[in-house]
C-alpha positions as CSV (number, residue, x, y, z in Angstrom):
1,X,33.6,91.4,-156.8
2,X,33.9,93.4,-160.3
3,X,37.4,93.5,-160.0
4,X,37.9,90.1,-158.7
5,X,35.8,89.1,-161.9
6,X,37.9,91.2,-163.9
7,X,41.0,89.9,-163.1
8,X,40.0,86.6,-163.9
9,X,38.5,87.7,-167.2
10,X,41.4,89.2,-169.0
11,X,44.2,86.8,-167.3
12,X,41.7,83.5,-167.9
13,X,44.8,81.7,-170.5
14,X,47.0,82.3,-167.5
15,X,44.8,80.7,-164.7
16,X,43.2,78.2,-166.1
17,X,47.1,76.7,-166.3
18,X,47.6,78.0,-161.9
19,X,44.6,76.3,-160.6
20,X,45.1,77.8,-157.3
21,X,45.3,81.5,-157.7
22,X,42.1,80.8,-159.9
23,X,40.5,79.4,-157.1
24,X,41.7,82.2,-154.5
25,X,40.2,84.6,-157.2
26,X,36.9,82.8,-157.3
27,X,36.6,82.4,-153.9
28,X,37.0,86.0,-153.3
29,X,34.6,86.7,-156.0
30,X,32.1,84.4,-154.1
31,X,33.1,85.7,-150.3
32,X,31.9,89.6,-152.1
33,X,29.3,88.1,-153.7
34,X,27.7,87.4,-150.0
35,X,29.3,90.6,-148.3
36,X,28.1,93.3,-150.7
37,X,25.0,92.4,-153.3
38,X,23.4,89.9,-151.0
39,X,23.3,91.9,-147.8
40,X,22.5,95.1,-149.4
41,X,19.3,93.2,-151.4
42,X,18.0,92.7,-148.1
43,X,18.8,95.6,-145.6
44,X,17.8,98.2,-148.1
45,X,14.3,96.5,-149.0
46,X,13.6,96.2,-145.5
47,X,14.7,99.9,-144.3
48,X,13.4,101.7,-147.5
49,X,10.0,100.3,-148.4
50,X,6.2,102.0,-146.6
51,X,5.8,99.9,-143.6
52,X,2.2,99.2,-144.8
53,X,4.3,97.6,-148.8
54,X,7.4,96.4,-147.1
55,X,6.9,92.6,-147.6
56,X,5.1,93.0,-150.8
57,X,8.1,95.3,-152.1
58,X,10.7,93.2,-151.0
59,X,9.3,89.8,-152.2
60,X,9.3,92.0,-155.9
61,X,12.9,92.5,-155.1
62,X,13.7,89.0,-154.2
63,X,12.1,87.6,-157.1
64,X,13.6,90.1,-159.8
65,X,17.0,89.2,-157.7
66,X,16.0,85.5,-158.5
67,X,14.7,85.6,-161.9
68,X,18.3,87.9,-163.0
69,X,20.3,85.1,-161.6
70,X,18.3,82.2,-163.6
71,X,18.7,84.5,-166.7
72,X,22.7,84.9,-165.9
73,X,23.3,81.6,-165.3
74,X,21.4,79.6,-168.5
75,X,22.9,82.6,-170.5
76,X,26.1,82.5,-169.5
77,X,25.8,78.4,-169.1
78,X,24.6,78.0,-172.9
79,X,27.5,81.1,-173.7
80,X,30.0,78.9,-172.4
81,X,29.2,75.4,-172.9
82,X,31.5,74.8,-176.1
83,X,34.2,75.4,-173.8
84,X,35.9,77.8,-176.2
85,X,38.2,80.3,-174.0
86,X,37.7,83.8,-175.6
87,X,33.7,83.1,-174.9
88,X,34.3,82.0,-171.2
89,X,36.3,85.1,-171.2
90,X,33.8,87.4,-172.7
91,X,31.5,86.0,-170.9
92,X,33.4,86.8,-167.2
93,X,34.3,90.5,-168.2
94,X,30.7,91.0,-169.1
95,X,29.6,89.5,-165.6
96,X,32.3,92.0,-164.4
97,X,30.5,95.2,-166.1
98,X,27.3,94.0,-165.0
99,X,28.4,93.9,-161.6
100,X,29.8,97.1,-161.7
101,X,26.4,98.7,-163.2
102,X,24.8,97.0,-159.7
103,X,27.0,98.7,-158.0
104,X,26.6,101.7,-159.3
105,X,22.8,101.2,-159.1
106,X,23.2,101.3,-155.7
107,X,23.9,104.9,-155.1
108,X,20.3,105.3,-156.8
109,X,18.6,104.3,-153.9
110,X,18.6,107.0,-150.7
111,X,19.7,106.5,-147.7
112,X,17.8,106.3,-144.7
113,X,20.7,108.3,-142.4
114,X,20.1,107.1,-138.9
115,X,16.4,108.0,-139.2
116,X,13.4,105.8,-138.2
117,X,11.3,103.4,-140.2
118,X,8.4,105.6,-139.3
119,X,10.5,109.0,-141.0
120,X,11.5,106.9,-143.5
121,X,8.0,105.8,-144.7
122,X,6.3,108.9,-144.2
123,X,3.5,107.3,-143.8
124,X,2.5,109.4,-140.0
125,X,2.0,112.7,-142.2
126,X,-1.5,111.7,-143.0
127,X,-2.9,110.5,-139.8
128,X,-6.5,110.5,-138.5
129,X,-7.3,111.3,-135.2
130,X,-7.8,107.1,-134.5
131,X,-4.3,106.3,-135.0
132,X,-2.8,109.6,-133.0
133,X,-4.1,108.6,-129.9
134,X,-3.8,104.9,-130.5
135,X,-0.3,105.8,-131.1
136,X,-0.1,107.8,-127.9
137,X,-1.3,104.5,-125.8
138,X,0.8,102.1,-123.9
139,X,2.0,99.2,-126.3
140,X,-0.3,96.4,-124.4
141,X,-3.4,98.6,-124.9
142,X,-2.4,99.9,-128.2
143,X,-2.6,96.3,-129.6
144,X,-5.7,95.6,-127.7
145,X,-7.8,98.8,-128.7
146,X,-6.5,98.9,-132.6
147,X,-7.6,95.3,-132.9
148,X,-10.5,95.6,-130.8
149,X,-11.8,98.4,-133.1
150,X,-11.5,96.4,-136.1
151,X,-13.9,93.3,-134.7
């Protein structure tokens, strides 16, 4: 996507004359777009986060996700609006680096490495006694007994 972006940053004169390399560039941009940032937002919130924060964690995500895109898109919008070609240009190469820093960003988080959710969480090292043999109870009853307990 950065170098898709990039491409179109420093030959912009060039393709804004060849409409359809452009367009193949953009597209491309738009098909990694959807393959890289906006799978890995949502598989990585929902394997990393404690089982008892994940939908509180990832609705954080999705809405820091949401408000970075309103900010890039009125900033670069109002950046661009003259229509003047070394800002549209700056303004892609600089959606370029900041793509690249997101990509980079993602080695931050760790990998989960074919371990469970449960693992993952850590949340088992601190059980009582209630929820080991809850947890050593057939599904149907497990259900039935945790709830049961709690009324």
């Amino acid at each position: 996507m950065s170098a898709f972006m990039l491409i179109i940053g420093l030959k912009y004169n060039y393709l804004k004359d060849h409409g359809n390399i452009f367009a193949a560039l953009y597209g491309l941009t738009f098909f990694f777009a959807n393959f890289g940032p906006n799978s890995t937002t949502f598989v990585l919130s929902a394997k990393l986060f404690p089982t008892r924060l994940r939908s509180t964690c990832h609705a954080i995500s999705a809405v820091a996700g949401k408000a970075g895109a309103m900010v890039g898109a009125f900033g670069v919008a109002n950046y661009t609006l003259d229509g003047d070609t070394k800002d549209i240009r700056k303004a892609i190469m600089f959606l370029a680096v900041t793509n690249m820093l997101g990509f980079l960003c993602t080695f931050i988080v760790s990998e989960t490495k074919g371990r469970s959710l449960d693992d993952v969480s850590g949340e088992d090292a601190g059980s009582n006694d209630t929820q080991s043999s809850a947890r050593q109870l057939p599904v149907a009853n497990r259900t039935a007994r945790t709830y049961g307990e709690a009324m």
